[in-house]
Structure formats: C-alpha cells, structure tokens
C-alpha positions as CSV (number, residue, x, y, z in Angstrom):
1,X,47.3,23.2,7.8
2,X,47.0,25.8,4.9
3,X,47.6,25.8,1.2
4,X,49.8,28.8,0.1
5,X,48.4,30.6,-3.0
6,X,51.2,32.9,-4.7
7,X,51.4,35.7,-7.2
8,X,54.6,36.3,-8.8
9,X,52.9,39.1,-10.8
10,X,50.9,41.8,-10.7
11,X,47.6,39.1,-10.8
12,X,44.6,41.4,-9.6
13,X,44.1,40.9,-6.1
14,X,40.3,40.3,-6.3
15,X,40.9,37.6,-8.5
16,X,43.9,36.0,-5.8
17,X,41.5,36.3,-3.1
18,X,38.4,35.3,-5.1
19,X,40.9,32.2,-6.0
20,X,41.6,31.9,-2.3
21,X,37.6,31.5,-1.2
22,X,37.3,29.1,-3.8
23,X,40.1,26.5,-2.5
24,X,38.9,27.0,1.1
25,X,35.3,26.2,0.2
26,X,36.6,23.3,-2.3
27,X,39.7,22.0,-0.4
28,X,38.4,22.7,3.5
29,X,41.7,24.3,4.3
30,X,42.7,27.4,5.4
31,X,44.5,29.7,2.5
32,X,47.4,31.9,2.6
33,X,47.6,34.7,-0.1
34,X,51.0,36.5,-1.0
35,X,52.4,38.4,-3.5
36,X,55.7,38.6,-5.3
37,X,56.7,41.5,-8.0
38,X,59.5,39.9,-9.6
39,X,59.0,37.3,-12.1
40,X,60.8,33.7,-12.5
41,X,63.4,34.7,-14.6
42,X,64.7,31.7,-15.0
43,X,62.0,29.8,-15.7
44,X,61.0,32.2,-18.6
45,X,61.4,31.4,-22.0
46,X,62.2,34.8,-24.1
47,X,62.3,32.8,-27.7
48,X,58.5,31.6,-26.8
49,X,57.2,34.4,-24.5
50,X,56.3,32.0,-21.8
51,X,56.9,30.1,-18.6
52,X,58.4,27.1,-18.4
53,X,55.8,25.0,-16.0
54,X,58.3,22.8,-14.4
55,X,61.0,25.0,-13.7
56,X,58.0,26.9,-11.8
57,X,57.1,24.2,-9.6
58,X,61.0,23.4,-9.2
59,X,61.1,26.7,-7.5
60,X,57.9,26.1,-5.1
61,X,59.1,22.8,-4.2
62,X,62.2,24.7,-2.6
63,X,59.9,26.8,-0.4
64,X,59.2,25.0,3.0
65,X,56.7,25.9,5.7
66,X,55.3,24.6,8.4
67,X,51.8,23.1,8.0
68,X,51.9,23.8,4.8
69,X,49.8,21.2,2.5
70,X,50.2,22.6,-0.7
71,X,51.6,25.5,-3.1
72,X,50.3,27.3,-5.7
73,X,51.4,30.3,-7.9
74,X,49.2,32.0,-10.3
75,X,50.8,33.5,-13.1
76,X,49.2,36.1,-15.5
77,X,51.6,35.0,-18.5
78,X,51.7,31.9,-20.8
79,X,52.9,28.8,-19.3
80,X,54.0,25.9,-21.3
81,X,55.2,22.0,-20.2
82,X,57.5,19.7,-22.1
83,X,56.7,19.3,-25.8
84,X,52.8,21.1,-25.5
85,X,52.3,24.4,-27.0
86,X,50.8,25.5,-23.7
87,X,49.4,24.5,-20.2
88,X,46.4,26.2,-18.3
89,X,48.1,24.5,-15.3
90,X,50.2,22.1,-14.0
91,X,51.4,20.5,-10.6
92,X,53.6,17.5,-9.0
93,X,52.8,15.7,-5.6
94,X,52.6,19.4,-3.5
95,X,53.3,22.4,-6.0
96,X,51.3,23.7,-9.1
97,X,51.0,26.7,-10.8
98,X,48.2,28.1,-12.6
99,X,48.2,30.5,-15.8
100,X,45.3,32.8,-16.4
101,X,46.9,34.2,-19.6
102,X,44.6,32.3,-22.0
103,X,41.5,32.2,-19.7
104,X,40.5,35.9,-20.5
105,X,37.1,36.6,-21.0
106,X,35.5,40.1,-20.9
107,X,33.2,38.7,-18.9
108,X,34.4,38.8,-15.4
109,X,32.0,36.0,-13.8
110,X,32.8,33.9,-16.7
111,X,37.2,34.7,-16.5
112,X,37.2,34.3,-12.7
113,X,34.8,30.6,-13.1
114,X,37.7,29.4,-15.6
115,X,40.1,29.9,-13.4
116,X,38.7,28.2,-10.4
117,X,37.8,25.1,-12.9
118,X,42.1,25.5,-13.7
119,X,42.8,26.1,-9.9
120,X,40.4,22.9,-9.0
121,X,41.6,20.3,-11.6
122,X,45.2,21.1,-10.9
123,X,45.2,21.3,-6.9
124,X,43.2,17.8,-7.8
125,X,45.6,16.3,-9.2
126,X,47.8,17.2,-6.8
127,X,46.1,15.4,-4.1
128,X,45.8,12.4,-6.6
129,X,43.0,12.5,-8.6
130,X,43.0,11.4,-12.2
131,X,41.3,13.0,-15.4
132,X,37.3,11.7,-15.1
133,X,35.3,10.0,-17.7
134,X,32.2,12.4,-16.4
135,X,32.5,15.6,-18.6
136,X,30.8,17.1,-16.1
137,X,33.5,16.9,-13.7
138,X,36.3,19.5,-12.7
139,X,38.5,16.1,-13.4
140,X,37.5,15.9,-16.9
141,X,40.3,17.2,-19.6
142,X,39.3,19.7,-21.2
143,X,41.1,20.8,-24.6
144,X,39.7,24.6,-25.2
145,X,38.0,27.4,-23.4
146,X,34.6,25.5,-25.0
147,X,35.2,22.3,-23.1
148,X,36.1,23.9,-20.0
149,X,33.2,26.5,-20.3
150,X,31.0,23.0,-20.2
151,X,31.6,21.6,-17.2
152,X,31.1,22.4,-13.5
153,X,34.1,23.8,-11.3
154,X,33.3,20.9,-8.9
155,X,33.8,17.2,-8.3
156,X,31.5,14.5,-9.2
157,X,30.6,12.1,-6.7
158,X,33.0,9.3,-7.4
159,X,35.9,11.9,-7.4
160,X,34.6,13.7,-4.8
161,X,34.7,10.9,-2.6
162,X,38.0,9.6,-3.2
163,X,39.3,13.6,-2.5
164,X,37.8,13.2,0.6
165,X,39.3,9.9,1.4
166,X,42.5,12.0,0.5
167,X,42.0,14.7,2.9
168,X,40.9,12.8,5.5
169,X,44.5,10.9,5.8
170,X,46.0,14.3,5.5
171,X,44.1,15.6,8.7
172,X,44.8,12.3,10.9
C-alpha cells in the first residue's frame, strides 16, 4: 500500500521528495512521487488567478491504482475552496491537494517545515482526524503563516493515537 504524491507543476523536486520522506516517516507508508507539466485547466480560475480545490480533488478521485491508500497533488499556485479567499490545503475521504503558493519563506528550512505542517493536517484529515484543541498539534487550525509557524508538524498524543487506530484497520 502507497500514497501517491503528484505535481502538476513545475514544484522543485527537492521539495516533492523532501514532502515524500515526510509522509513516509509520518504516515508509515510507502510513497510514490510523479510529475505532471500540464496544469488543471479546468479547475483554474483565470478571473481569481487560482485553483479551484474541489475540482482538483474531483480529478484525483478519477485516478485508480492498485494499493493505493491515498492521493495527493502539490500545487505551486493559489488554491481556493467554496466561498474562502484561499486554502493552504484541502482533501475528501482519499484525495487532497496541497498549495505551497502562500507558504514562501526565504528561508528554505522554514518554507519546506510549512509545508509538511499543510501536507500533515490535510493527509490527517483525510484519514479522519478532526481540527485539535492542542495548538501544539499538526490538527490544530491555524489561520496565518504565524499560527502555523507555532506549532509542531506532528501529532499530539490523543490524535496520534486515534491515527494509528486508523492505520491499523487500513493494514488488516
């Protein structure tokens, strides 16, 4: 069983893999890493200069493989969902995409730790986790680059333990 991590830009490739070592050592499964040069054209918005979110995960949720556990695309543009102005990520039962576009940071270490906090939360909520009350957590929301700067890119204890409980049934 693998989760299949997608670019469908030109996303730097240390960051994809860096991504990639992250969800193993996080998720305990093995990761796939692939890249695609043309962008979702349908999903873009040209009036707002961004992804549409949902019409992202629409198109992973088309994409079938064997053993596959989850899907995620990393996108280098904006991404916004429904009536928000925009979304560091977002995902459904098995799909999720994540946008670094406003996680920037000249700071390398610092831009490459946001997006494994994004990449976290939103695989985490894809294997049914809720937002956390400890703002320590990965699970807790987070509402600018501040908040998320704050917290760890891993689970607390009480999350951590009902992920587990998650995997676990996944693995049976």
């Amino acid at each position: 069983m693998y989760i299949y991590l997608v670019s469908f830009e030109n996303t730097e490739k240390r960051l994809l893999f860096a991504v990639a070592k992250n969800v193993k050592e996080t998720f305990g499964f093995d990761v796939r890493v692939s890249w695609v040069a043309a962008p979702f054209k349908y999903a873009y918005n040209a009036q707002r200069k961004q992804y549409i979110a949902e019409r992202v995960v629409d198109y992973l949720s088309t994409l079938n493989y064997p053993r596959l556990v989850r899907m995620l695309a990393i996108l280098s543009s904006d991404l916004y969902a429904g009536d928000l102005e925009f979304v560091f990520g977002f995902g459904t039962k098995r799909d999720a995409v994540v946008s670094t576009f406003r996680l920037w940071s000249t700071e390398e270490r610092l831009f490459f730790e946001r997006v494994f906090k994004v990449v976290n939360l939103t695989l985490g909520k894809t294997f049914g986790l809720d937002y956390c009350k400890d703002h320590k957590c990965v699970m807790h929301p987070y509402f600018s680059l501040t908040d998320m700067d704050a917290k760890a890119k891993s689970f607390c204890t009480y999350c951590k333990t009902k992920l587990e409980a998650t995997l676990s049934q996944l693995t049976l």
